[in-house]
N, CA, C and O of each residue as an XYZ file, in Angstrom:
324
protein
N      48.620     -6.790    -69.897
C      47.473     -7.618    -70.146
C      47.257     -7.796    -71.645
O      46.827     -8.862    -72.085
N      47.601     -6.592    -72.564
C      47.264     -6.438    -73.773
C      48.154     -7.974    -74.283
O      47.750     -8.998    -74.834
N      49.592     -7.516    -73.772
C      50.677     -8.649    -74.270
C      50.291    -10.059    -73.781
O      50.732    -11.015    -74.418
N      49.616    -10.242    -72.859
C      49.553    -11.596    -72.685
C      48.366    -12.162    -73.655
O      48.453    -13.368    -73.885
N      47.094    -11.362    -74.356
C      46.014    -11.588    -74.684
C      47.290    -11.830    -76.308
O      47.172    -13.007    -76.647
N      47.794    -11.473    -76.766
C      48.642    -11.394    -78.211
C      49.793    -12.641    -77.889
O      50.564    -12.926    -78.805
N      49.869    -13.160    -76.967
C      50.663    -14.067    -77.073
C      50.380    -15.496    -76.562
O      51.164    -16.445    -76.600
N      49.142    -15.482    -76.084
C      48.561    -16.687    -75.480
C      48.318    -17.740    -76.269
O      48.379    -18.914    -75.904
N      47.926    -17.194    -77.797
C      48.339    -18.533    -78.438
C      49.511    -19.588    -79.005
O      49.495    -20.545    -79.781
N      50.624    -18.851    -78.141
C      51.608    -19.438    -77.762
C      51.832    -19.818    -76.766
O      52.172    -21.001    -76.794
N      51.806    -19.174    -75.356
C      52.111    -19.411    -74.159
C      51.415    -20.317    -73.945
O      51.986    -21.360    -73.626
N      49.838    -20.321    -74.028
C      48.823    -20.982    -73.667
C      48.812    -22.542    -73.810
O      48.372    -23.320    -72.963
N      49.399    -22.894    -75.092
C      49.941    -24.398    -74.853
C      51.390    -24.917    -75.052
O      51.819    -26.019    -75.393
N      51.880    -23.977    -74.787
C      53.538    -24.088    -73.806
C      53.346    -24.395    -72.489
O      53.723    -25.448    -71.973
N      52.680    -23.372    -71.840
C      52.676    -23.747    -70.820
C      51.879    -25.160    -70.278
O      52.154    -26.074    -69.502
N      50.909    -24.847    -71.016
C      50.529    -27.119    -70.994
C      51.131    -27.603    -70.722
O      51.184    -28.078    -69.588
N      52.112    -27.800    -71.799
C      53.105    -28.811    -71.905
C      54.122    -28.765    -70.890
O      54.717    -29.773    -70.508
N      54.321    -27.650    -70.465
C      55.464    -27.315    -69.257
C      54.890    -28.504    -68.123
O      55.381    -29.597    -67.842
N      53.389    -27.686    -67.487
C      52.469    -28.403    -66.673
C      52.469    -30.062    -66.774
O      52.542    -30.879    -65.857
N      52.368    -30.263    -68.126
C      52.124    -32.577    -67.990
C      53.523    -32.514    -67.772
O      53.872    -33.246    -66.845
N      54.466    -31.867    -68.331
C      55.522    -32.399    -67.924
C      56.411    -32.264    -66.305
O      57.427    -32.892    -66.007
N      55.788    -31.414    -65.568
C      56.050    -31.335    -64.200
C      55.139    -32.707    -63.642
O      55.733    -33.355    -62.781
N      53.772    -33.222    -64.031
C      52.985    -33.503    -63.298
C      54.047    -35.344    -63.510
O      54.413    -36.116    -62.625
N      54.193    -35.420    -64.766
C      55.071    -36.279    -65.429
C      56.305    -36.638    -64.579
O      56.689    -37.807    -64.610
N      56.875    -35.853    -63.921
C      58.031    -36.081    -63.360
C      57.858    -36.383    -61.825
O      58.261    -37.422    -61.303
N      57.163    -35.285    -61.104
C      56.433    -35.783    -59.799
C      56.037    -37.419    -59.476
O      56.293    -38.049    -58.449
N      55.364    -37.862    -60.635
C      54.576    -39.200    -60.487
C      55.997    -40.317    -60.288
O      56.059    -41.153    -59.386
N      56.954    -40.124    -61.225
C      57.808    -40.799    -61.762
C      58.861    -40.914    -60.195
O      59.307    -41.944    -59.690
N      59.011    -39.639    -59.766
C      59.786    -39.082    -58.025
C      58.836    -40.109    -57.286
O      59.263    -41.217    -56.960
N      57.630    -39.740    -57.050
C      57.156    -41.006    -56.008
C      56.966    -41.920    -56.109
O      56.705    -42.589    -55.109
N      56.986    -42.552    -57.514
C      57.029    -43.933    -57.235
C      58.802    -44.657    -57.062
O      59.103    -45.755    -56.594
N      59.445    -43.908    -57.455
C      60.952    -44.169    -56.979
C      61.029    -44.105    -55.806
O      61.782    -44.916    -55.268
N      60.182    -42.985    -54.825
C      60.786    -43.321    -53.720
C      59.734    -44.509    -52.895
O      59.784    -45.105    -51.819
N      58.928    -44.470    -53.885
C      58.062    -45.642    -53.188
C      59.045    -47.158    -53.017
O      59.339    -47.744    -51.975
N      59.349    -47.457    -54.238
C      60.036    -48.398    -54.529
C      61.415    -48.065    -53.336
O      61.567    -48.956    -52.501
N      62.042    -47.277    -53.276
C      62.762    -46.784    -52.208
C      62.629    -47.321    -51.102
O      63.501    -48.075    -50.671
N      61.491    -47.037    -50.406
C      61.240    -47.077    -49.459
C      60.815    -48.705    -48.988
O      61.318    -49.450    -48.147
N      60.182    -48.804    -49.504
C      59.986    -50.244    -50.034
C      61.187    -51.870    -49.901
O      60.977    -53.019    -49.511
N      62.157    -51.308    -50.332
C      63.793    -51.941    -50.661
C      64.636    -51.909    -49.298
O      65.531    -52.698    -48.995
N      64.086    -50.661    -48.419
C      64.907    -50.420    -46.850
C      63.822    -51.218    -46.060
O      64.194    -51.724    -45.001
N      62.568    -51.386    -46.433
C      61.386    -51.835    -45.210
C      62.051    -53.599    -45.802
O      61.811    -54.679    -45.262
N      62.528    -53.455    -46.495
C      62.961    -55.203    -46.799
C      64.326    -55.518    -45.789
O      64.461    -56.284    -44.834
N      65.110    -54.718    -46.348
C      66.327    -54.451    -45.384
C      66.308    -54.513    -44.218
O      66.865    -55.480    -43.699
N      65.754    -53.649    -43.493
C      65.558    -53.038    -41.939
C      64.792    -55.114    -41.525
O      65.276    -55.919    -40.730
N      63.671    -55.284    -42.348
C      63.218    -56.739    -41.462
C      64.028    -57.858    -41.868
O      63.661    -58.929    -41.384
N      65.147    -57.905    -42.714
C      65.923    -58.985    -42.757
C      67.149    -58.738    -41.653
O      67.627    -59.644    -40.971
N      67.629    -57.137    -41.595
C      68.058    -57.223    -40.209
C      67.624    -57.168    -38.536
O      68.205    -56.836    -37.503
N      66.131    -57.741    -38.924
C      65.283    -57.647    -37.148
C      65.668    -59.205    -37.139
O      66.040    -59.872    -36.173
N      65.440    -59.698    -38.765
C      65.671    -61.009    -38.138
C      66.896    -61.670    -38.186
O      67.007    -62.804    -37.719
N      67.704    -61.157    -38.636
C      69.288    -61.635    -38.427
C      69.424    -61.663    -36.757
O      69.790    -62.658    -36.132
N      69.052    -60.356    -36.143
C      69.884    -59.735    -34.831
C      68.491    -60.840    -33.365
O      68.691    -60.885    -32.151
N      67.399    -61.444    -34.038
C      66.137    -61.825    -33.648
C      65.113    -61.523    -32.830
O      64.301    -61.973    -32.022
N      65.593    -60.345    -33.516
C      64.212    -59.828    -32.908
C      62.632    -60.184    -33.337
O      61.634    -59.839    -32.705
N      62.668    -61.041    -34.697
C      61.366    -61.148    -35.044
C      61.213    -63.126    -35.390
O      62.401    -63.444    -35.442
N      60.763    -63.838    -35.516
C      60.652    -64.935    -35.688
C      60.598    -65.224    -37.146
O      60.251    -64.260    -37.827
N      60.864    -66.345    -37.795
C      61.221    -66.769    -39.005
C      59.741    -66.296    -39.575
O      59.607    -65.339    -40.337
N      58.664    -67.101    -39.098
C      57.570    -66.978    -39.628
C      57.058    -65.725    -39.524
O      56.243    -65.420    -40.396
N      57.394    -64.667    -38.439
C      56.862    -63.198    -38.759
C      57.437    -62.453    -39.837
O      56.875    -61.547    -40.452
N      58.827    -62.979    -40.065
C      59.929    -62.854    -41.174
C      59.238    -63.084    -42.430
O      58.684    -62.098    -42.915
N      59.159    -64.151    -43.034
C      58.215    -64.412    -43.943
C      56.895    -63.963    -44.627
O      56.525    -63.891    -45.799
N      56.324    -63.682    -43.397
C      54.908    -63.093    -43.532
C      54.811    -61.655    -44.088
O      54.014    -61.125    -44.862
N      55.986    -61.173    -43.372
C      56.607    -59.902    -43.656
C      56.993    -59.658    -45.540
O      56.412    -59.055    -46.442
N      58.115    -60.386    -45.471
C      58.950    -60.118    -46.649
C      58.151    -60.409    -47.374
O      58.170    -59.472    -48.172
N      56.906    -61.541    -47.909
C      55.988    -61.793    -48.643
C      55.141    -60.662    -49.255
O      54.968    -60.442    -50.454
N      54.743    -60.121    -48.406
C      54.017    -59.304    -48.301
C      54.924    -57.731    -49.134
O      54.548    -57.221    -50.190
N      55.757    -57.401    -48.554
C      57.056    -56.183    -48.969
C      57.017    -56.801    -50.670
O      56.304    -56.241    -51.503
N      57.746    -57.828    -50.972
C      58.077    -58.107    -52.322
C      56.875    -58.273    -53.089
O      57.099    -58.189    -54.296
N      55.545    -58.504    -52.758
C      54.804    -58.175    -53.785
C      54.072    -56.717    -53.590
O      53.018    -56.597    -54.214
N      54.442    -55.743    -52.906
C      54.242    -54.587    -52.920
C      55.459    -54.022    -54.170
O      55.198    -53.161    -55.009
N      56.767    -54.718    -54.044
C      57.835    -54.268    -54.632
C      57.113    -54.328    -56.350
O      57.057    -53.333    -57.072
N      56.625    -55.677    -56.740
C      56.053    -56.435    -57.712
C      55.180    -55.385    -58.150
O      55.507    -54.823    -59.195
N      54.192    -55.023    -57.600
C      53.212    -54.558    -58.059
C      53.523    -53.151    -58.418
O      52.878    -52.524    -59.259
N      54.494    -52.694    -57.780
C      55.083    -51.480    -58.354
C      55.334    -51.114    -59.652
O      54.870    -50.224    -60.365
N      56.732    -52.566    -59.939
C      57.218    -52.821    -60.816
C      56.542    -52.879    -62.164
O      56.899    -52.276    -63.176
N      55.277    -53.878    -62.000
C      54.372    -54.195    -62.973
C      53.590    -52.793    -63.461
O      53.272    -52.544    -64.624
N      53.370    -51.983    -62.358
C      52.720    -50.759    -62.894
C      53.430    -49.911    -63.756
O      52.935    -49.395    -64.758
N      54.751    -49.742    -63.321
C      55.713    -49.040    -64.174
C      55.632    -49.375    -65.245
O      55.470    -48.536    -66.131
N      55.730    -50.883    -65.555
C      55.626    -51.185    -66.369
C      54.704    -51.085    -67.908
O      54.960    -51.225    -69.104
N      53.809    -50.842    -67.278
C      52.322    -51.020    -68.188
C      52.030    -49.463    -68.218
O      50.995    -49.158    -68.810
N      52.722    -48.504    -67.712
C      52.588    -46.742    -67.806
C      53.639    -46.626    -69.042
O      53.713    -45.573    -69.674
N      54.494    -47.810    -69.379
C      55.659    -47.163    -70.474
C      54.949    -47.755    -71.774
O      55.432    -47.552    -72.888
C-alpha cells in the first residue's frame, strides 16, 4: 500500500491513459463491426432479391434505407478524426 501511495503519481496517469486508450479502441471495434454488419444486411437483401424472394420495391426500400445507415456511419467517422 505504502508503494502504491509513492508511485501513484506515476501510475495514476498512466493508467489514464492506458484506460482512453482501451475505451478508444472498443469504440473504433464497434463501429467496424457496425459498418460490418451493415455491408452483409446489404448483401444477404440483394441476394433475397436475386433468388425473389422479395420484390423490387421491397428491395429498394430496403437498400435505401441500409446505405444511408452505411452513410451516416461513414460521416460520423468522419467528423471523430
Amino acid at each position: 500500500m505504502f508503494l502504491d501511495l509513492l508511485t501513484f503519481p506515476i501510475s495514476g496517469p498512466l493508467g489514464g491513459i492506458i484506460w482512453i486508450g482501451e475505451q478508444l479502441l472498443e469504440r473504433a471495434n464497434a463501429e467496424l463491426d457496425d459498418a460490418q454488419n451493415l455491408q452483409k444486411q446489404l448483401l444477404t437483401l440483394q441476394l433475397a432479391f436475386d433468388i425473389g424472394e422479395i420484390s423490387e420495391e421491397d428491395f429498394e426500400i430496403q437498400e435505401e434505407e441500409l446505405l444511408l445507415k452505411i452513410q451516416a456511419l461513414e460521416e460520423a467517422a468522419e467528423e471523430s478524426e
